[in-house]
mmCIF file of the N, C-alpha and C atoms, coordinates in Angstrom:
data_MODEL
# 
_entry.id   MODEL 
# 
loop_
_atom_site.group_PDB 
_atom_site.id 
_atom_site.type_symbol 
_atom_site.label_atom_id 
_atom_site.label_alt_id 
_atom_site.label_comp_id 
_atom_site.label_asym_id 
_atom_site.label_entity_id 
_atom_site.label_seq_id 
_atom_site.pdbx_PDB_ins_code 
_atom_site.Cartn_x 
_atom_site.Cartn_y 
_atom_site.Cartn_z 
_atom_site.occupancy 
_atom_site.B_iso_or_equiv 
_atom_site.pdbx_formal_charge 
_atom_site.auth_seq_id 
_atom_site.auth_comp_id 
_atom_site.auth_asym_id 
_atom_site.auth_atom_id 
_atom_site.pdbx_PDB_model_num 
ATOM 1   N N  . UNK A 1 1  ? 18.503 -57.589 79.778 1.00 0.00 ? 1  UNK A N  1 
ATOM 2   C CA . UNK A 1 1  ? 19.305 -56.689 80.563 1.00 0.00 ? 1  UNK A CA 1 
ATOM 3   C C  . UNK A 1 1  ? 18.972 -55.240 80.210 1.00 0.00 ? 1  UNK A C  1 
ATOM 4   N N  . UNK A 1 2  ? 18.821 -55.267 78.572 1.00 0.00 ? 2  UNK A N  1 
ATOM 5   C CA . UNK A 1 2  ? 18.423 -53.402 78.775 1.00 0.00 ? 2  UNK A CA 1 
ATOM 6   C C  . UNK A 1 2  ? 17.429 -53.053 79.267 1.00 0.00 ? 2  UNK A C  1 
ATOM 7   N N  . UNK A 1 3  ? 15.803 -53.804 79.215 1.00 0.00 ? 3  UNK A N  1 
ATOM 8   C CA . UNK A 1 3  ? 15.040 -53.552 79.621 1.00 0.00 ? 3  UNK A CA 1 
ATOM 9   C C  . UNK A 1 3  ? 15.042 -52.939 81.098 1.00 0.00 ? 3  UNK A C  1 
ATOM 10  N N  . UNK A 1 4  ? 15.988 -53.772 81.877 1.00 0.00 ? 4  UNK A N  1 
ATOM 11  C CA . UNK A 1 4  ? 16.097 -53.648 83.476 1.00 0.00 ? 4  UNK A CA 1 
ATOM 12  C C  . UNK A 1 4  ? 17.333 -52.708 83.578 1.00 0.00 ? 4  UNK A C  1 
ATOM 13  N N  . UNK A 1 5  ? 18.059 -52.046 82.803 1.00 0.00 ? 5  UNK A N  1 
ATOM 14  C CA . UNK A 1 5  ? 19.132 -50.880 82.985 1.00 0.00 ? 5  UNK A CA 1 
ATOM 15  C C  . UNK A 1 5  ? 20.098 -51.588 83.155 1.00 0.00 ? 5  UNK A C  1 
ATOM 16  N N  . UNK A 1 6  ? 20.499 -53.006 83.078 1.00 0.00 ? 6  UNK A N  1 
ATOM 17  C CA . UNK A 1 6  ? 21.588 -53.374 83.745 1.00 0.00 ? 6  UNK A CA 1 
ATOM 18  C C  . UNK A 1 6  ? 22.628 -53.447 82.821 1.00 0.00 ? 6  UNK A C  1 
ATOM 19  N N  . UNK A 1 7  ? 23.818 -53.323 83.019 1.00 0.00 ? 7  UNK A N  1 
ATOM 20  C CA . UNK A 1 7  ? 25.257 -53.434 81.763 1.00 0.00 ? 7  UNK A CA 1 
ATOM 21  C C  . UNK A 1 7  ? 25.688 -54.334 82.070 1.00 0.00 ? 7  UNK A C  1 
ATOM 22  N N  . UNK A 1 8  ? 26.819 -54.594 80.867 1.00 0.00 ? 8  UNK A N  1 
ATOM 23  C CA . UNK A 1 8  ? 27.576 -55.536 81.733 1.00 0.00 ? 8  UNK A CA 1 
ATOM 24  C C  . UNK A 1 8  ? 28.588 -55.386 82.688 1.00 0.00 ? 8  UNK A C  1 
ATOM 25  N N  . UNK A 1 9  ? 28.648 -53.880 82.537 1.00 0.00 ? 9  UNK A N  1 
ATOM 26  C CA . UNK A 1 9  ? 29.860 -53.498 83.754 1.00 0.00 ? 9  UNK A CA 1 
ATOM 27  C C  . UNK A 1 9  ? 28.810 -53.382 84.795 1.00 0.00 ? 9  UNK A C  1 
ATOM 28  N N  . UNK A 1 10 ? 28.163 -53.715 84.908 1.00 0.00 ? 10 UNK A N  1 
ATOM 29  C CA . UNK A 1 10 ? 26.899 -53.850 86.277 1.00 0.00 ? 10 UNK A CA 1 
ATOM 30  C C  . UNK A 1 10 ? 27.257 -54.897 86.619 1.00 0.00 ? 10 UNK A C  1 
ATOM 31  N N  . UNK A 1 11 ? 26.805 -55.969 85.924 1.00 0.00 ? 11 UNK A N  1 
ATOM 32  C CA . UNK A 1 11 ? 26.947 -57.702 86.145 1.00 0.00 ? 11 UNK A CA 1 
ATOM 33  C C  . UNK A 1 11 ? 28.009 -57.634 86.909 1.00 0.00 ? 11 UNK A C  1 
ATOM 34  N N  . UNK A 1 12 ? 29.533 -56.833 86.147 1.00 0.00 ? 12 UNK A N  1 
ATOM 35  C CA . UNK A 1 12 ? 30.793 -57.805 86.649 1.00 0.00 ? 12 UNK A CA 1 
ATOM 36  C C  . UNK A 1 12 ? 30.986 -57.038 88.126 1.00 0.00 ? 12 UNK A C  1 
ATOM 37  N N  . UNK A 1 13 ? 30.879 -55.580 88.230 1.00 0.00 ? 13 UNK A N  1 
ATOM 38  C CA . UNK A 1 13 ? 31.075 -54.955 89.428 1.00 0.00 ? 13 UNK A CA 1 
ATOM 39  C C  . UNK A 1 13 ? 30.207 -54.788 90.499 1.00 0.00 ? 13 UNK A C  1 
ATOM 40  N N  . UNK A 1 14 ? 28.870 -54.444 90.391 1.00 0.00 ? 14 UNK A N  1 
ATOM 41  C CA . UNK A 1 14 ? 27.593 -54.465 91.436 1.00 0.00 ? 14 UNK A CA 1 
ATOM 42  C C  . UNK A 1 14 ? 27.224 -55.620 91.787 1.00 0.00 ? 14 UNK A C  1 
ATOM 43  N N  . UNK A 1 15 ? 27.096 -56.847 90.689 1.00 0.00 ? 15 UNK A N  1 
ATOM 44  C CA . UNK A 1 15 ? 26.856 -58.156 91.075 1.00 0.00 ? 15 UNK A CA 1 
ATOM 45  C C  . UNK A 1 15 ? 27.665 -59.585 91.165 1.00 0.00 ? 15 UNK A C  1 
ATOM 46  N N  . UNK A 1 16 ? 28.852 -58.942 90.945 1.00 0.00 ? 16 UNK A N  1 
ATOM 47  C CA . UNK A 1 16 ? 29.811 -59.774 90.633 1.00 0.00 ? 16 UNK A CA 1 
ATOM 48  C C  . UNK A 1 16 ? 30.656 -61.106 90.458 1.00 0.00 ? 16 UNK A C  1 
ATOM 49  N N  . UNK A 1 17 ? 29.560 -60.834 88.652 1.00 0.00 ? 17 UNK A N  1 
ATOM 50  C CA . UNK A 1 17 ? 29.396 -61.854 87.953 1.00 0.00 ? 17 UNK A CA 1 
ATOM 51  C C  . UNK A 1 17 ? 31.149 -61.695 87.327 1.00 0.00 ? 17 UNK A C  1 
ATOM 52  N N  . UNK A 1 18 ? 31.711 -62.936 86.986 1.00 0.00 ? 18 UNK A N  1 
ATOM 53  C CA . UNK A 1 18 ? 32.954 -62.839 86.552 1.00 0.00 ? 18 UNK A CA 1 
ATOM 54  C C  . UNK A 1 18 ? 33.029 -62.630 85.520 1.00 0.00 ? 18 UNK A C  1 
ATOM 55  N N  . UNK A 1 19 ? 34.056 -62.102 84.964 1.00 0.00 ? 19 UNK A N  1 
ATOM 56  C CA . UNK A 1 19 ? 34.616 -61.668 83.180 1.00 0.00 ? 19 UNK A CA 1 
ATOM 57  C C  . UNK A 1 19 ? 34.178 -62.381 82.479 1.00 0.00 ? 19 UNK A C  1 
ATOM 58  N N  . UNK A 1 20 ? 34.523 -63.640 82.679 1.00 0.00 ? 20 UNK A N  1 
ATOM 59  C CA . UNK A 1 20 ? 34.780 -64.544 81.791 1.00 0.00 ? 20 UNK A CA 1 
ATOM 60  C C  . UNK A 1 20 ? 33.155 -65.071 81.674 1.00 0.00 ? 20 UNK A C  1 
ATOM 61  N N  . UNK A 1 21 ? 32.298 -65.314 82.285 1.00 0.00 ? 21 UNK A N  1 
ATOM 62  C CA . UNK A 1 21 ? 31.315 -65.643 82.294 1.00 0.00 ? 21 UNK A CA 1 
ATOM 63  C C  . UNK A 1 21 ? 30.663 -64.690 81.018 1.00 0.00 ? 21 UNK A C  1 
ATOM 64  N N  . UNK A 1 22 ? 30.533 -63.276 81.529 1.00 0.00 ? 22 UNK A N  1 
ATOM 65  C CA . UNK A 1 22 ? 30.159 -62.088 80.699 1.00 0.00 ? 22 UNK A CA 1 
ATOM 66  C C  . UNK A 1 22 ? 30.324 -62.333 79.434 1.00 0.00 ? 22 UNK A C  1 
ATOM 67  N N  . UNK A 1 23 ? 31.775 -62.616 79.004 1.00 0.00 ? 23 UNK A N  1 
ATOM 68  C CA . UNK A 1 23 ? 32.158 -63.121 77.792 1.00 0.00 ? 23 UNK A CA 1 
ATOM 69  C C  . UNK A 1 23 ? 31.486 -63.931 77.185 1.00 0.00 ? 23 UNK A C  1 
ATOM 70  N N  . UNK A 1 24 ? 31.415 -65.050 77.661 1.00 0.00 ? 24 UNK A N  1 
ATOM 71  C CA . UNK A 1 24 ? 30.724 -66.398 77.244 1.00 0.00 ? 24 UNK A CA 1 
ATOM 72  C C  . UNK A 1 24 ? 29.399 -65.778 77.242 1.00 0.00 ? 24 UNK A C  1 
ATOM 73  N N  . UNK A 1 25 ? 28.500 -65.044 77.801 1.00 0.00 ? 25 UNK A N  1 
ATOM 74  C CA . UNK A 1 25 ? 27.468 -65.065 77.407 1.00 0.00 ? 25 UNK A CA 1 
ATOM 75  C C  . UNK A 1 25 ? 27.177 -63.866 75.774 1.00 0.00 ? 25 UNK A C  1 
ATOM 76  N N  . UNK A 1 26 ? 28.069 -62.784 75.811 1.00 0.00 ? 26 UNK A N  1 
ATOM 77  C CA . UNK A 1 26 ? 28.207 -62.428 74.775 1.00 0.00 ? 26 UNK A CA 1 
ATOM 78  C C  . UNK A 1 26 ? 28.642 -63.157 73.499 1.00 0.00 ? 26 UNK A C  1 
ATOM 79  N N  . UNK A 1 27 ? 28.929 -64.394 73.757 1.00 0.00 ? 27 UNK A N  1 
ATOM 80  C CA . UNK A 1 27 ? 29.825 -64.600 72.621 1.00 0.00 ? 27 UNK A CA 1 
ATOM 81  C C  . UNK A 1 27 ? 28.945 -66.284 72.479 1.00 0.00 ? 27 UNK A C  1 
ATOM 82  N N  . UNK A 1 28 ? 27.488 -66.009 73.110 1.00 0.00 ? 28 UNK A N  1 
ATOM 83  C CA . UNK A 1 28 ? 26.682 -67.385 72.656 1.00 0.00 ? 28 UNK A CA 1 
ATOM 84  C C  . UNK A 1 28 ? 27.742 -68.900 73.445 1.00 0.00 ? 28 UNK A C  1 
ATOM 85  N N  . UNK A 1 29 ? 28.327 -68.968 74.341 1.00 0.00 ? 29 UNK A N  1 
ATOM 86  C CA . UNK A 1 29 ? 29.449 -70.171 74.621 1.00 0.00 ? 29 UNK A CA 1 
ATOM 87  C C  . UNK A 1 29 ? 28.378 -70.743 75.912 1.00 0.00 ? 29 UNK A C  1 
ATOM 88  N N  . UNK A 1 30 ? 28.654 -71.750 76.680 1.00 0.00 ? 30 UNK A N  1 
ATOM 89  C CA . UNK A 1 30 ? 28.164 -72.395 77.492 1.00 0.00 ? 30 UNK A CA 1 
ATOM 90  C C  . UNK A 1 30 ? 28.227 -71.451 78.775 1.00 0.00 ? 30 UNK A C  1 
ATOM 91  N N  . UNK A 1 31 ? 27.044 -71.828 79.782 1.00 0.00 ? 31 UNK A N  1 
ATOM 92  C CA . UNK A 1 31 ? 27.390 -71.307 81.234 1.00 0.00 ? 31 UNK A CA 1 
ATOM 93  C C  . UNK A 1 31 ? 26.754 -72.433 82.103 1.00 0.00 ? 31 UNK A C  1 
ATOM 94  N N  . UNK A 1 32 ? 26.917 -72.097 82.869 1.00 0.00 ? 32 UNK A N  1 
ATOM 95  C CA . UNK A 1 32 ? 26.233 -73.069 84.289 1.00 0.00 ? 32 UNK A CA 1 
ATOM 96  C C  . UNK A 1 32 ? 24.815 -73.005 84.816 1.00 0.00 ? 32 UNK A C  1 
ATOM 97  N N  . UNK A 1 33 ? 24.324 -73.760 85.499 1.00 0.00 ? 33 UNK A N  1 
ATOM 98  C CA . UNK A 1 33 ? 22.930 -73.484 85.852 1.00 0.00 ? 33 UNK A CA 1 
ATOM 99  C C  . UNK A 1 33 ? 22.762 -72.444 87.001 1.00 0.00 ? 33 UNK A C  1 
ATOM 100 N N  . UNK A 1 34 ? 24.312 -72.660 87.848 1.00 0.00 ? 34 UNK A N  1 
ATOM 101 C CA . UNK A 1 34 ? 24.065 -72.024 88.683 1.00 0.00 ? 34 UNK A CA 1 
ATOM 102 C C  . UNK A 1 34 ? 24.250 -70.041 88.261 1.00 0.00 ? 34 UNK A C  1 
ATOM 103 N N  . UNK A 1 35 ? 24.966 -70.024 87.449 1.00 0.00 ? 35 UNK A N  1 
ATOM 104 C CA . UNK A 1 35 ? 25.135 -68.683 86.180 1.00 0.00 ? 35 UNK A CA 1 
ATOM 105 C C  . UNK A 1 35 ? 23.554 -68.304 85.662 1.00 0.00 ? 35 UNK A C  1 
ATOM 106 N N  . UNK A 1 36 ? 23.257 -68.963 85.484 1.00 0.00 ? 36 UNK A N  1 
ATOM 107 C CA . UNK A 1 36 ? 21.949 -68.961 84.803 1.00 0.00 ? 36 UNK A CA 1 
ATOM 108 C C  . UNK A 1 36 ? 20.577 -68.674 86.373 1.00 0.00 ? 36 UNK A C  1 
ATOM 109 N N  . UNK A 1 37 ? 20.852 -69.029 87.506 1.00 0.00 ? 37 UNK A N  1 
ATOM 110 C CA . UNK A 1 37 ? 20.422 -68.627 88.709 1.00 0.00 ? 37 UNK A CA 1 
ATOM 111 C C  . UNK A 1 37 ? 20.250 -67.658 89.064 1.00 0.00 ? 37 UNK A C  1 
ATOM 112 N N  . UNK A 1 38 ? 21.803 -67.312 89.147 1.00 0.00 ? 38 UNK A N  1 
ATOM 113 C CA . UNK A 1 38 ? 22.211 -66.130 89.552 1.00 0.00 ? 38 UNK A CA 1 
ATOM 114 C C  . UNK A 1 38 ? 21.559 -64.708 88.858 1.00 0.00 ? 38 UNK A C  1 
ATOM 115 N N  . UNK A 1 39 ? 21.955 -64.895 87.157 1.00 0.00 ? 39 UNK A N  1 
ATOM 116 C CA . UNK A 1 39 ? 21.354 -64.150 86.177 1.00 0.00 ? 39 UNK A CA 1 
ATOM 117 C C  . UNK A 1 39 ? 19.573 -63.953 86.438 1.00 0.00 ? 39 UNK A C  1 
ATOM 118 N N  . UNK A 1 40 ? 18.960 -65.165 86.676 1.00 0.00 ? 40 UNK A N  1 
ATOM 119 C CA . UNK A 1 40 ? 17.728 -64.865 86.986 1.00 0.00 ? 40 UNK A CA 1 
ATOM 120 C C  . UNK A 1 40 ? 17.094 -64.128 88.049 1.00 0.00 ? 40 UNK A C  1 
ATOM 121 N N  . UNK A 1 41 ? 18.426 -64.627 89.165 1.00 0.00 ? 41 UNK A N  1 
ATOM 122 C CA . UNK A 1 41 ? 18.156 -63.342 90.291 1.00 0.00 ? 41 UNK A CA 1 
ATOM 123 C C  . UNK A 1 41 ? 18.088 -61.791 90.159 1.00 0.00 ? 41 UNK A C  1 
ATOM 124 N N  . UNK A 1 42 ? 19.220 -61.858 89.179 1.00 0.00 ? 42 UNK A N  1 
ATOM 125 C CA . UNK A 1 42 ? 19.449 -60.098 89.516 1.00 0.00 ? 42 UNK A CA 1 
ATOM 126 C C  . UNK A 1 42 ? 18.182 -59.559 88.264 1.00 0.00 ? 42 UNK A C  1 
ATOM 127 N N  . UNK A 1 43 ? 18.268 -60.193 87.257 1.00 0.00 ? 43 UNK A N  1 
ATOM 128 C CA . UNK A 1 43 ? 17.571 -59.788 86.363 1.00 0.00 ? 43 UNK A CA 1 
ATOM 129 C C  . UNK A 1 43 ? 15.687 -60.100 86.773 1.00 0.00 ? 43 UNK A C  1 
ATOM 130 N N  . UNK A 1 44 ? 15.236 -60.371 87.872 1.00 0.00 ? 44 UNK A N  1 
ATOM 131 C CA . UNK A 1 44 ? 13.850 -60.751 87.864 1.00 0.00 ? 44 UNK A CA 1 
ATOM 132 C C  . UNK A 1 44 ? 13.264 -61.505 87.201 1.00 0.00 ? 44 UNK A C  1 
ATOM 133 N N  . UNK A 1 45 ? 14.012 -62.620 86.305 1.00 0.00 ? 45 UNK A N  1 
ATOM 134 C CA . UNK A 1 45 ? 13.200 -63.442 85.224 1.00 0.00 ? 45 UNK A CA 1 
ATOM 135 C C  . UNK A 1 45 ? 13.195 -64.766 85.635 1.00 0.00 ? 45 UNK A C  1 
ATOM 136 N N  . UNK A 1 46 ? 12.472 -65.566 84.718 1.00 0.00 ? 46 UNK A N  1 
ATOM 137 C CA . UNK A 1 46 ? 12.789 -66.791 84.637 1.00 0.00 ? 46 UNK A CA 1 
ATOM 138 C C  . UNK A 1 46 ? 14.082 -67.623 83.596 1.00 0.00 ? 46 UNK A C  1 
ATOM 139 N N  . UNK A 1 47 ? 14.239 -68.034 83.538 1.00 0.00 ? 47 UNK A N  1 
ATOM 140 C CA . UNK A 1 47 ? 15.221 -69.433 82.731 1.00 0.00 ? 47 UNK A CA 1 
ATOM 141 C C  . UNK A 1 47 ? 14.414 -68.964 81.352 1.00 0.00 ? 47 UNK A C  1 
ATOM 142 N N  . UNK A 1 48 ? 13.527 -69.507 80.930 1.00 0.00 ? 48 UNK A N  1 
ATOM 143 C CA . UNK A 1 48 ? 12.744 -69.217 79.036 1.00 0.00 ? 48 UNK A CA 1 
ATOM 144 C C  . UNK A 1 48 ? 13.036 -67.502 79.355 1.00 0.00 ? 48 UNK A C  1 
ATOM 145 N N  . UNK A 1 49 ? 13.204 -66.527 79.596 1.00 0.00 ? 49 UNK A N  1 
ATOM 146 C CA . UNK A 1 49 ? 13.500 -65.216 79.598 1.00 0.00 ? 49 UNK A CA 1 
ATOM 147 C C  . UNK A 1 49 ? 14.991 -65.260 78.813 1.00 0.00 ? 49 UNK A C  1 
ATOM 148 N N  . UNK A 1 50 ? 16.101 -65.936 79.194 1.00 0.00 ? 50 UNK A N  1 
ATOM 149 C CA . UNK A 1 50 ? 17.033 -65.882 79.166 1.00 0.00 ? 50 UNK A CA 1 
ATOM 150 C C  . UNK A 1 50 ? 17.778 -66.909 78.205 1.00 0.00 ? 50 UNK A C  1 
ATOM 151 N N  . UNK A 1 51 ? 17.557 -68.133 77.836 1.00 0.00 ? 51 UNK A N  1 
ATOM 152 C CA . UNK A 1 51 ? 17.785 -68.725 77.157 1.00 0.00 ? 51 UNK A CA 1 
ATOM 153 C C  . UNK A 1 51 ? 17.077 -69.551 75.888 1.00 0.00 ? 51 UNK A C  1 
ATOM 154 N N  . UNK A 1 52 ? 17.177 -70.422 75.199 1.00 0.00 ? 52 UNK A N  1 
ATOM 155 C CA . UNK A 1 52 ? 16.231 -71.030 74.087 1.00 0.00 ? 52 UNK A CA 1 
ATOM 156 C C  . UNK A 1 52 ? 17.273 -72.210 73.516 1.00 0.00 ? 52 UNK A C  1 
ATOM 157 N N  . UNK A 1 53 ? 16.371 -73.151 73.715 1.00 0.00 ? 53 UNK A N  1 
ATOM 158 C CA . UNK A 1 53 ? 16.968 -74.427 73.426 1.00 0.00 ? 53 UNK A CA 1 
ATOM 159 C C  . UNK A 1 53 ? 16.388 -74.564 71.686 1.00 0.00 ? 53 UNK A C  1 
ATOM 160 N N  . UNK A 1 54 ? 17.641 -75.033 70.949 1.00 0.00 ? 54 UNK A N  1 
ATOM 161 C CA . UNK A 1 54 ? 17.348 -75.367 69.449 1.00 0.00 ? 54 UNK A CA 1 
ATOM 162 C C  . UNK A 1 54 ? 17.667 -76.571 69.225 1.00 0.00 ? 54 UNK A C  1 
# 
Protein backbone atom coordinates (compact mmCIF):
# COMPACT_ATOMS: atom_id res chain seq x y z
CA UNK A 1 0.00 0.00 0.00
CA UNK A 2 2.74 2.63 0.61
CA UNK A 3 4.42 1.95 -2.37
CA UNK A 4 1.05 2.81 -4.36
CA UNK A 5 0.11 6.00 -1.90
CA UNK A 6 -2.77 4.26 -0.68
CA UNK A 7 -3.93 4.58 3.32
CA UNK A 8 -6.08 3.04 4.99
CA UNK A 9 -8.42 5.86 5.15
CA UNK A 10 -8.23 5.39 1.28
CA UNK A 11 -9.26 1.68 1.45
CA UNK A 12 -12.23 2.47 3.80
CA UNK A 13 -13.51 5.80 2.00
CA UNK A 14 -12.37 5.93 -1.88
CA UNK A 15 -12.67 2.17 -2.11
CA UNK A 16 -14.83 1.14 0.31
CA UNK A 17 -13.31 -1.45 1.94
CA UNK A 18 -15.05 -1.93 5.45
CA UNK A 19 -13.56 -1.11 9.00
CA UNK A 20 -13.54 -4.10 10.13
CA UNK A 21 -11.84 -5.78 7.34
CA UNK A 22 -8.97 -2.91 7.62
CA UNK A 23 -8.64 -4.04 11.10
CA UNK A 24 -8.22 -7.59 10.51
CA UNK A 25 -5.75 -6.95 8.08
CA UNK A 26 -3.72 -4.77 10.44
CA UNK A 27 -3.97 -6.94 13.13
CA UNK A 28 -2.65 -10.25 10.92
CA UNK A 29 -6.64 -11.98 11.51
CA UNK A 30 -8.35 -13.83 8.59
CA UNK A 31 -10.06 -12.22 5.38
CA UNK A 32 -11.84 -13.57 2.42
CA UNK A 33 -10.78 -14.35 -1.02
CA UNK A 34 -13.06 -12.17 -2.24
CA UNK A 35 -11.15 -9.22 0.26
CA UNK A 36 -8.13 -10.41 -1.01
CA UNK A 37 -9.65 -9.66 -4.86
CA UNK A 38 -10.73 -6.73 -4.22
CA UNK A 39 -7.30 -5.66 -2.46
CA UNK A 40 -5.60 -6.94 -5.58
CA UNK A 41 -7.70 -4.76 -7.64
CA UNK A 42 -7.14 -1.52 -6.21
CA UNK A 43 -3.64 -2.22 -5.30
CA UNK A 44 -2.40 -3.63 -8.98
CA UNK A 45 -0.93 -6.85 -7.54
CA UNK A 46 -1.19 -10.26 -7.38
CA UNK A 47 -2.29 -12.66 -4.28
CA UNK A 48 1.95 -13.67 -3.42
CA UNK A 49 2.19 -9.57 -3.32
CA UNK A 50 -0.10 -9.56 -0.52
CA UNK A 51 -0.05 -12.52 1.47
CA UNK A 52 2.44 -15.64 2.57
CA UNK A 53 1.43 -18.87 3.59
CA UNK A 54 3.61 -20.46 6.69
Amino acid sequence: MESKGITTYALIHRYGVNPRTVNNLKHNRGITVFTLERLCEILECAPNDILKFV
